[in-house]
C-alpha positions in Angstrom: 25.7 -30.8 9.9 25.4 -28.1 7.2 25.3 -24.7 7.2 22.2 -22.5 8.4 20.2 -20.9 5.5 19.3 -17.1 5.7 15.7 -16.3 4.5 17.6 -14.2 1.7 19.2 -17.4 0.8 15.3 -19.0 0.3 14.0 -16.2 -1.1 16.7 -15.1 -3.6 18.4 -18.5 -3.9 21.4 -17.5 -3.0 21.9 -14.7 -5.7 22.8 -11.0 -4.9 21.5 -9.7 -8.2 17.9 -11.3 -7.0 18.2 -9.8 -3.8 19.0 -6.6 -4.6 15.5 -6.6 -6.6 14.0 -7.7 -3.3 11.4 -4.7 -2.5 9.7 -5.7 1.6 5.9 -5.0 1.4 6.0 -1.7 3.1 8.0 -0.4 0.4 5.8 -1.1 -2.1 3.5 1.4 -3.8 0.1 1.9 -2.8 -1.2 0.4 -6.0 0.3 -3.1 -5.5 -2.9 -3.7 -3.0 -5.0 -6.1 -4.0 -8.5 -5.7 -5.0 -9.9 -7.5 -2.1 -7.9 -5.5 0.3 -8.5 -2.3 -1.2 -12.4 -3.0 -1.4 -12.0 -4.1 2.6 -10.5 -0.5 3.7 -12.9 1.2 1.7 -15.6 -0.9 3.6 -14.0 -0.1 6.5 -13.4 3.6 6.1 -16.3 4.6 4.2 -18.6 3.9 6.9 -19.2 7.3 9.3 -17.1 5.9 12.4 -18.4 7.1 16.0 -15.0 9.5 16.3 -14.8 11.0 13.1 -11.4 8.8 12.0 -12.7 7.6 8.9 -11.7 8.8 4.8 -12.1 12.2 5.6 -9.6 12.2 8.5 -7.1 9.7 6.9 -7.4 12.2 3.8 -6.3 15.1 6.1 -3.9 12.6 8.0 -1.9 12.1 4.4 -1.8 15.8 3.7 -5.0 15.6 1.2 -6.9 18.2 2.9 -7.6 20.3 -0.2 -8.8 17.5 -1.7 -11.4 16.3 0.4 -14.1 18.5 -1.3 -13.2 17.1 -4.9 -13.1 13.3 -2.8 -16.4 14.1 -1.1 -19.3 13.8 -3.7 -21.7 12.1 -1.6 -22.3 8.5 -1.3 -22.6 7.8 -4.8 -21.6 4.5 -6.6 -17.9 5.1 -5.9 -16.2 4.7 -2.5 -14.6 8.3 -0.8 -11.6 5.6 0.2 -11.5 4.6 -2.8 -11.1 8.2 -4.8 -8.6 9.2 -1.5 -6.6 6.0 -2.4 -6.3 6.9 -6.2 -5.2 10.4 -5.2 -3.2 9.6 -3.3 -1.6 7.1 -5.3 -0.8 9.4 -7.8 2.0 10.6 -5.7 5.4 7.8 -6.5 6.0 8.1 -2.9 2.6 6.6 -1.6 3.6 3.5 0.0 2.1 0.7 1.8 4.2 1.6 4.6 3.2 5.1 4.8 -0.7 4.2 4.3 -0.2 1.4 7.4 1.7 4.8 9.9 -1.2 6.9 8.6 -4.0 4.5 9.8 -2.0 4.0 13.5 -1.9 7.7 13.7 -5.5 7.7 12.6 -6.2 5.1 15.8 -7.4 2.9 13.3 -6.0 -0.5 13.8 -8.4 -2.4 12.6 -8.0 -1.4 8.9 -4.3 -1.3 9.4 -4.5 -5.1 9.9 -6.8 -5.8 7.1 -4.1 -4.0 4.9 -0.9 -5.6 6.6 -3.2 -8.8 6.3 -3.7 -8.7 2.9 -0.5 -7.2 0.9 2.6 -9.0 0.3 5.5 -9.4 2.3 7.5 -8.6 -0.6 8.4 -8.6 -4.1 10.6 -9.7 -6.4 11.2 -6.4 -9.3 12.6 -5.9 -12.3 16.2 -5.0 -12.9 15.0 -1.2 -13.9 12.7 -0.3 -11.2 13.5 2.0 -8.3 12.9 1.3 -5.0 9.9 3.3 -4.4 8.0 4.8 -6.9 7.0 2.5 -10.6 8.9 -0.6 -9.1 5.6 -2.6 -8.6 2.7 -0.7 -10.6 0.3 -3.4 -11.6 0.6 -1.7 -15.2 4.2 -1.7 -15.7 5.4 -5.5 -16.9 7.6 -7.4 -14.0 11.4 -8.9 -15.6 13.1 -10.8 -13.8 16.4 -9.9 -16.1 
């Protein structure tokens, strides 16, 4: 009988240099949602909610307070979520993480699922990348060395 394999030893094949590239979903930067999930929360979160905890509160939840009258332009062809989520995502330190503590604080669970649902687990970076600011940007190109 062999030895037990680690789920760093699948995922990075054994190699420290791929594993230290390893970045766990919550770590990654808001922008690495997917379209789908992205349009799901804004769905979600756009729609008045019977307590108030919907973009507006999230926005003020996430410290954007003085930007909810810039964010709130009436419901126009462009989702409120969505213009909170490029806002905010304009900060290097807006992570999936941070946008999943700010929905359970929100007591809005059901969006934080759709968005643990729907983004990675993790993801493999480039050599260059930090941690938690341009590692994953759908715009910057992914090197595996």
């Amino acid at each position: 009988p062999g030895t037990q394999e680690t789920l760093t030893d699948l995922l990075c094949f054994g190699s420290s240099e791929v594993q230290s590239m390893l970045v766990a979903g919550p770590d990654l930067h808001v922008s690495s949602m997917s379209t789908v999930t992205r349009q799901s929360l804004c769905q979600l979160l756009d729609a008045p909610h019977p307590m108030g905890k919907d973009w507006c509160m999230l926005a003020v939840q996430m410290g954007l307070i003085d930007k909810v009258p810039k964010l709130d332009v009436g419901a126009g062809s462009y989702s409120q979520t969505a213009r909170l989520l490029d806002e905010w995502a304009n900060d290097s330190i807006s992570t999936i993480g941070k946008l999943v503590t700010a929905l359970h604080s929100l007591g809005r669970e059901d969006a934080a699922d759709i968005l643990l649902s729907g983004c990675s687990l993790y993801r493999i970076t480039g050599p260059e990348h930090e941690m938690c600011g341009q590692e994953d940007r759908p715009d910057r190109p992914h090197n595996l060395g």
